[in-house]
C-alpha positions in Angstrom: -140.8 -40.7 81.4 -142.6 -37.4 81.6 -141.5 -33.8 81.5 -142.6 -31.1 83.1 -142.0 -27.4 83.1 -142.1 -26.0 86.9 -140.0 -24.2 89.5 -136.6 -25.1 90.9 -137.1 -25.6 93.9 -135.5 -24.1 96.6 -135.0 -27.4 98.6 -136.0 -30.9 98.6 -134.7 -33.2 95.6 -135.1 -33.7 91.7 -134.6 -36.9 89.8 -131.0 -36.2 87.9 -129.7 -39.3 86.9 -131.6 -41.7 84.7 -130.8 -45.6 84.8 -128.5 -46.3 82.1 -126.6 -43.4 83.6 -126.1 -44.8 86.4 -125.6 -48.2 85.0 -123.2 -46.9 82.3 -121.0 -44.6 85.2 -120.3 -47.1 87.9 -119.5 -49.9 85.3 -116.4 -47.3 83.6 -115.9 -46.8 87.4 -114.7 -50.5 87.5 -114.0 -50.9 83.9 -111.3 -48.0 84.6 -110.2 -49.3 88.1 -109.5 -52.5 86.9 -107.7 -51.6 83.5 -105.3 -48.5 86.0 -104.6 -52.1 88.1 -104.0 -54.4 85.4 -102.0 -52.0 83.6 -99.6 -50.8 86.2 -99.0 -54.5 87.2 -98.3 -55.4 83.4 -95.8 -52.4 83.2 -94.2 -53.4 86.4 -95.2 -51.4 89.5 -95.9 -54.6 92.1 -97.3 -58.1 91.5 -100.6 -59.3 92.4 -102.4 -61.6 89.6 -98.9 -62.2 87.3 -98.4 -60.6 84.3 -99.8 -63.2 81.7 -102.8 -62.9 83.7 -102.9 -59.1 84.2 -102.2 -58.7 80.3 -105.4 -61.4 79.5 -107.9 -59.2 81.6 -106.4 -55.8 81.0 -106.9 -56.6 77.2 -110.7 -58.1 77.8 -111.8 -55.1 79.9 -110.6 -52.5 78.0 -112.6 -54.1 74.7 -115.8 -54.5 77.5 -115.1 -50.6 77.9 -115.1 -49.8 74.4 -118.2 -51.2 73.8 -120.1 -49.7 76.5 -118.9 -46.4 75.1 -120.0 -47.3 72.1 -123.8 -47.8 73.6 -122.9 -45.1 75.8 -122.4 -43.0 72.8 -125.8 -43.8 71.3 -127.6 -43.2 74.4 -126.4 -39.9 74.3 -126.8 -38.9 71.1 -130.6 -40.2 71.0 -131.3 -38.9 74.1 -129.8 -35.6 73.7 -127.5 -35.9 77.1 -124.4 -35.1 74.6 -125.4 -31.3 75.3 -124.6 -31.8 79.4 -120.9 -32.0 78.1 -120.8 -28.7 76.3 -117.9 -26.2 77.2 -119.3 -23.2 78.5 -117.3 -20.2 80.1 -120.3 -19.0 82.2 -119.0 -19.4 86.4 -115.7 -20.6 85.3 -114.0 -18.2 87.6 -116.8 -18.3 90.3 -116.7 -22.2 90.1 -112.5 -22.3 90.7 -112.8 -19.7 93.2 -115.3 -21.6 95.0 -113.2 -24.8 95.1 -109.6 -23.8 95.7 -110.8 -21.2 98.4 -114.7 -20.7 99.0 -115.9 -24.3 100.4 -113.3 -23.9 102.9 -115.1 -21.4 104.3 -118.5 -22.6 103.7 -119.3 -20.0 101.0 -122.0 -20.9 98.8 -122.0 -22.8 95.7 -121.9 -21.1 92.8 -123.8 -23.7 90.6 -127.3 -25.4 91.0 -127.6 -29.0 89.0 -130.7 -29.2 87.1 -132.2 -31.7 84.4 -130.9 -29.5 82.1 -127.6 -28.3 83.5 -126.1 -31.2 85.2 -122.7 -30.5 85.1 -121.2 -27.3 86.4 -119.0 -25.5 84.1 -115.1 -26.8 85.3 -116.5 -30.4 85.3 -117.7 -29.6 81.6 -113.7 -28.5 80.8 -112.2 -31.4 82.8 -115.0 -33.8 80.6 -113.4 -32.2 77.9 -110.1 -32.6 78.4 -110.9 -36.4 79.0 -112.4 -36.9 75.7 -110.1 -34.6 73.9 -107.0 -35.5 75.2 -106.6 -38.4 77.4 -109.2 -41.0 75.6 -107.6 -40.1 72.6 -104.1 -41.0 74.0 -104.7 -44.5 76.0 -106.8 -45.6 73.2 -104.9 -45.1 70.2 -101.4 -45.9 72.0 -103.5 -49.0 73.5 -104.4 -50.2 70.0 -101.3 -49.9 68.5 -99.9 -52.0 71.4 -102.8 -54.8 70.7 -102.3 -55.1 67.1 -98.2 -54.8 67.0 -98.4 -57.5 64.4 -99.8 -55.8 61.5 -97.1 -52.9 62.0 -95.1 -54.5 59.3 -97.6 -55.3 57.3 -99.2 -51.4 57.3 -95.8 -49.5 57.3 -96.6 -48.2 60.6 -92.5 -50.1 62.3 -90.9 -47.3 59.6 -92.0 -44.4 61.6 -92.7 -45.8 65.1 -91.1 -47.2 67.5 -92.8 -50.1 70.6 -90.8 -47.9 72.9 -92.2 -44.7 72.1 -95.7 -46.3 72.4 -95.5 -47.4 75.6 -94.2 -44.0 77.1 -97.4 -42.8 75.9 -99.1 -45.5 77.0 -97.9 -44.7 80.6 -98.5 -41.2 80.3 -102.1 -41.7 79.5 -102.5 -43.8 83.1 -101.3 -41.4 84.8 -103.5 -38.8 83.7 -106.1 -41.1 83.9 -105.5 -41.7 87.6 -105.0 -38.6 88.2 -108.4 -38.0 86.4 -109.9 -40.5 88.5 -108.5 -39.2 92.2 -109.6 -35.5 91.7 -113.2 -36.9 90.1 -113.2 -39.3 93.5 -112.3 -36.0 96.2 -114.8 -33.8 94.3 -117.4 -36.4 95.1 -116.8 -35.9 98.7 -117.5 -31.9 98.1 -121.5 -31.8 98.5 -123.4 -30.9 101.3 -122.5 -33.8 103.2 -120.1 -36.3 102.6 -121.7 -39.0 100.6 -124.4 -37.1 99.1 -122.8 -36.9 95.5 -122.3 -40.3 95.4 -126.0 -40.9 96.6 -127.3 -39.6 93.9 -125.3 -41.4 91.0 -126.7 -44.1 93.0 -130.3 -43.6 93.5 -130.7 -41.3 90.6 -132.3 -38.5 93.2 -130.8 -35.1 93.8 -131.2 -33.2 97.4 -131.3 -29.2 96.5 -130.7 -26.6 98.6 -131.2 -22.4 98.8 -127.3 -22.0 98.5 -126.7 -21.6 94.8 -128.5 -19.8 92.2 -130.9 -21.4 90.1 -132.9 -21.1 86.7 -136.7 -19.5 87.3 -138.0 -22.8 85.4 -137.1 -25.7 84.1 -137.9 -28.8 82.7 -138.1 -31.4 85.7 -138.1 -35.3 84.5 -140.6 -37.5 86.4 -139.0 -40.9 86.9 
């Protein structure tokens, strides 16, 4: 793949989303969606596969998630794409103004994706928040649930109690899902009504003349 420095343009599309990005986002799409399923049926909330079942596939695809983050991971840091998820404050305000009031009214986006900058800056904070906060929670109260046995064994029964696990456990879900729902609506936000999720499939960007954008930029040629 080829870079080039040239013009944003206006209008007309750039190539945003490399393969193994979109490989690696829609398989956590239904790595997630099937563990939020599993889970909610292991702790109770309806029936649908049994909870033996439910427990045996919730357990498999949550280690089949943990290792495409760990090639996710690598793929990042080799190729750079760990500085899309950077915290900035730059738009912040602009960016919540513009979704809790100004694409109700057809006001124009604040924030142009490019190669470099694909991620405006609240989806940078909520990215954050995900890695910093709610991984951190489902993973390591999800472990401890996995490997009960050796709590004994490492001391870990003196201080900690099954229960209090799975209420953070459960709290994690939730944020999760909730995580999940507001990612889903935002999709639905672009210029049409499918055209976000057009793009995380085909890898192709439309543009358009309603948000500011950088004088030049690198432009990847696929």
């Amino acid at each position: 793949m080829n870079t080039v420095t040239t013009q944003q343009p206006a209008g007309g599309r750039i190539y945003l989303y490399k393969r193994y990005e979109r490989f690696w986002h829609w398989s956590q799409a239904l790595l997630v969606i099937t563990m939020l399923i599993t889970g909610f049926e292991v702790h109770g909330s309806y029936h649908l596969l049994g909870f033996a079942p439910a427990v045996r596939l919730h357990t498999l695809t949550a280690w089949a998630l943990l290792m495409l983050w760990a090639f996710t991971i690598f793929w990042q840091f080799t190729t750079g794409e760990w500085r899309q998820y950077l915290p900035t404050h730059k738009k912040v305000a602009a960016m919540a103004l513009y979704y809790s009031w100004g694409m109700f009214r057809g006001a124009p986006h604040p924030f142009r994706k490019t190669t470099q900058k694909k991620h405006n800056p609240l989806q940078r904070l909520a990215y954050l928040a995900l890695l910093a906060m709610i991984s951190p929670l489902i993973w390591g109260s999800g472990l401890l649930y996995l490997f009960r046995a050796f709590w004994p064994s490492l001391g870990i029964d003196r201080w900690l109690t099954l229960e209090w696990v799975a209420w953070a456990h459960t709290a994690g879900a939730f944020l999760m899902l909730a995580f999940v729902i507001a990612h889903v609506y935002l999709t639905t936000t672009g210029h049409t009504l499918t055209a976000h999720i057009k793009a995380m499939v085909t890898g192709w960007e439309e543009t358009h003349d309603d948000a500011p954008g950088d004088p030049a930029v690198p432009v990847a040629k696929p």
